[in-house]
C-alpha positions as CSV (number, residue, x, y, z in Angstrom):
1,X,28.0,-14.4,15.2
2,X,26.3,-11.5,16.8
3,X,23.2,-10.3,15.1
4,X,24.5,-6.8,14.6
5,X,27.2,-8.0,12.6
6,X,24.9,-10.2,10.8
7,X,22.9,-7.2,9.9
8,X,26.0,-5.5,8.6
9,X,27.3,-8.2,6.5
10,X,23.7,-8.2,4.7
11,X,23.7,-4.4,4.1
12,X,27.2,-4.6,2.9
13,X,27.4,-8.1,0.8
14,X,23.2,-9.0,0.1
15,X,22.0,-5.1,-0.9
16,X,21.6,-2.0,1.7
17,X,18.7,-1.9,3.8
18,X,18.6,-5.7,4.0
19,X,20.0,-5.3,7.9
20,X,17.9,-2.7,8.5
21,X,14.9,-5.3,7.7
22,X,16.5,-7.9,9.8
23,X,15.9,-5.5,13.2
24,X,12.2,-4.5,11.7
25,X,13.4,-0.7,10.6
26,X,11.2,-0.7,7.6
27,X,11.2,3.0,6.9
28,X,14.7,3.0,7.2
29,X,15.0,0.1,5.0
30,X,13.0,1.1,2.6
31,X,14.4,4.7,2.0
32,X,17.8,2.9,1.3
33,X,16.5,0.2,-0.9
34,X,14.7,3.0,-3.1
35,X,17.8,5.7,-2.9
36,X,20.6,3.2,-3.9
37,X,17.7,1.4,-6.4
38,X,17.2,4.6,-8.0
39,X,20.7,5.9,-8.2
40,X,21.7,1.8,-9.6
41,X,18.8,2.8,-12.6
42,X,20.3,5.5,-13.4
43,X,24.2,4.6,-13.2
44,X,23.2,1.4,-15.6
45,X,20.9,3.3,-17.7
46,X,23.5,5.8,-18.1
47,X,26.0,3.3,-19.4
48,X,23.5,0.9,-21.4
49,X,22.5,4.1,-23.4
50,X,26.1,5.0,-24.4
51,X,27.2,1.6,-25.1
52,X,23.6,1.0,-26.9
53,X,25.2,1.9,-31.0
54,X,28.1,-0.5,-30.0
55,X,25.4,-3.4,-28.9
56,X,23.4,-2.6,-32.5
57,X,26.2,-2.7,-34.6
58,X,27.3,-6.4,-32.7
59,X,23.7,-7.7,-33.3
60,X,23.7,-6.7,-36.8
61,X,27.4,-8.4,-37.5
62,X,28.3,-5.2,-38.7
63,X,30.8,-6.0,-35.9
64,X,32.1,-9.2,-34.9
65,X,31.7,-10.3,-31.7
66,X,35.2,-11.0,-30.3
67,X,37.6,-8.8,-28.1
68,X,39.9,-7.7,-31.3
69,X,37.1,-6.3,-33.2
70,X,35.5,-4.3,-30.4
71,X,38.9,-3.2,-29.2
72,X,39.5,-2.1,-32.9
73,X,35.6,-0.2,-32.9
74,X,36.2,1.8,-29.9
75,X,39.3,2.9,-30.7
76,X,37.7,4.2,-33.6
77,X,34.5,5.4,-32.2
78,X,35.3,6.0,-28.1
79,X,32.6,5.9,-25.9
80,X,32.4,8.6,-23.1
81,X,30.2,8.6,-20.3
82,X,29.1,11.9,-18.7
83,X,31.7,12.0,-16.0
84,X,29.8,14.6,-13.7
85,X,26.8,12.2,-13.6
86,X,28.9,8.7,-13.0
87,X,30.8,10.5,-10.1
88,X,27.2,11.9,-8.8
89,X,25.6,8.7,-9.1
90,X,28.4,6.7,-7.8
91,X,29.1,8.6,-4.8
92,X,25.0,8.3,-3.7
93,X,25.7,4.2,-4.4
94,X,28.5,4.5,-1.9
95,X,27.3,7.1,0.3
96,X,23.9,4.7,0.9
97,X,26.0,2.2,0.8
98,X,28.1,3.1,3.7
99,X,25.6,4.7,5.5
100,X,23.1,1.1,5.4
101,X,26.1,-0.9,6.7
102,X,26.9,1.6,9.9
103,X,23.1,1.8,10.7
104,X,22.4,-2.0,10.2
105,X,25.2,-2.0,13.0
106,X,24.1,0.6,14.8
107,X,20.9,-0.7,15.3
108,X,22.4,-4.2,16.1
109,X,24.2,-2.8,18.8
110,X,21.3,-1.1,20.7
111,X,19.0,-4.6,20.1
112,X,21.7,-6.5,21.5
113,X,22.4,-5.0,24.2
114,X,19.1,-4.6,25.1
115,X,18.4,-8.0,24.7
116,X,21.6,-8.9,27.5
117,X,19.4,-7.1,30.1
């Protein structure tokens, strides 16, 4: 397997930035470990905190803990995420995403074929 595909399929399947690591791009690698990081944080924070009374009422047995009863205590109490922030904060996850995976190839490209000569 070449190493530039190698470096993709770590940005895309381990976490982005990990190909860019691979070819020694630390800057680059570390600006898209922090942005997707960051933007994960907040995406889970964002849902944890919504979800939060749910979890309370499940560790108090004020609800059961099987899929009837929570069906039957978010029909009656719905939870809604902010939608302008979960698109926000998942279009950075896939932008970054995206964006490690062509690089981590990119960069594979130009060390391979440098290494042929």
């Amino acid at each position: 397997m070449k190493t530039s595909t190698k470096a993709a399929l770590l940005s895309a399947l381990v976490y982005p930035g990990i190909g860019q690591l691979l070819y020694h791009a630390y800057r680059r690698a570390t600006l898209l470990i922090l942005v997707f990081s960051i933007a994960a944080y907040f995406y889970i924070e964002e849902v944890v905190s919504k979800y939060q009374p749910l979890i309370d009422k499940v560790k108090s047995g004020e609800v059961p803990l099987n899929g009837q009863a929570l069906a039957y205590e978010l029909s009656k109490n719905p939870i809604i995420l902010d939608p302008q922030r979960v698109s926000v904060l998942t279009y950075i996850l896939l932008i970054c995403w995206l964006v490690a995976i062509v690089d981590a190839y990119r960069i594979g490209i130009k060390k391979d074929a440098s290494a042929s000569f």
